[in-house]
N, C-alpha and C positions, 0 to 999 in steps of 0.2 A: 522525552524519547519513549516510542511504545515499545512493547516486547515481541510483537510482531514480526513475526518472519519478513521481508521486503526480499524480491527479487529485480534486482533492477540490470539491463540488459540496452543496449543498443539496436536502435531500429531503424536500419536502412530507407525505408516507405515513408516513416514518419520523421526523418532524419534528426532523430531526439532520442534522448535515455529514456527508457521505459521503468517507473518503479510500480509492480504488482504487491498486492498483500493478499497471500492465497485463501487466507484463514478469515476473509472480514469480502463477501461474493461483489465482485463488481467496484471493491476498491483499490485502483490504479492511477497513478499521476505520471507527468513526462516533465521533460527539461532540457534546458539545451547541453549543461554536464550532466555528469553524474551527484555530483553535490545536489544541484539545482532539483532532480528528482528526489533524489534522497530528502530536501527539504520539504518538496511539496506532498510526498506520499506521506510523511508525520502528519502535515496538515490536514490531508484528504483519509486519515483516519479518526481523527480528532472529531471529525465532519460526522465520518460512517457512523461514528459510535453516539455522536450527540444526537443521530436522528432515528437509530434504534430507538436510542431511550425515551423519545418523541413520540415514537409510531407504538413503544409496547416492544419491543421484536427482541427475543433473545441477543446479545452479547456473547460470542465465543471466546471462551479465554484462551491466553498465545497457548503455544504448546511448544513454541520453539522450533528447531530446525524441523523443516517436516521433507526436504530431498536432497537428494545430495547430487552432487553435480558427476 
C-alpha cells in the first residue's frame, strides 16, 4: 500500500470510479467500484514510480493529505 494521497470519485461520462494521485503528475486509474479503483491506482503507481526510476525522473515523496474536502 503506497502513502500516497488517492482521490477517488464517481464519474458520470466515464460511468466508472475515478482514482487520481495528485502527488505522482498524470497517475490516475478507474474501475467499475470503488475497491476496483482503489486496487488499480496502487498498481498504476507502482508503475509511475518504476518508470521514474527508468527514465532518471525525480520521485516525490507522499506528503499526506494535501485537501480537504
Amino acid at each position: 500500500m503506497s502513502k500516497y494521497e488517492i482521490i477517488i470519485y464517481w464519474s458520470g461520462e466515464d460511468d466508472s470510479f475515478i482514482a487520481e494521485v495528485p502527488e505522482l503528475p498524470g497517475c490516475a486509474a478507474d474501475g467499475a467500484s470503488y475497491q476496483e479503483a482503489l486496487t488499480n491506482a496502487e498498481a498504476i503507481i507502482a508503475e509511475w514510480i518504476e518508470t521514474a526510476k527508468e527514465l532518471g525522473r525525480p520521485i516525490p515523496q507522499p506528503k499526506g493529505r494535501l485537501q480537504f474536502a
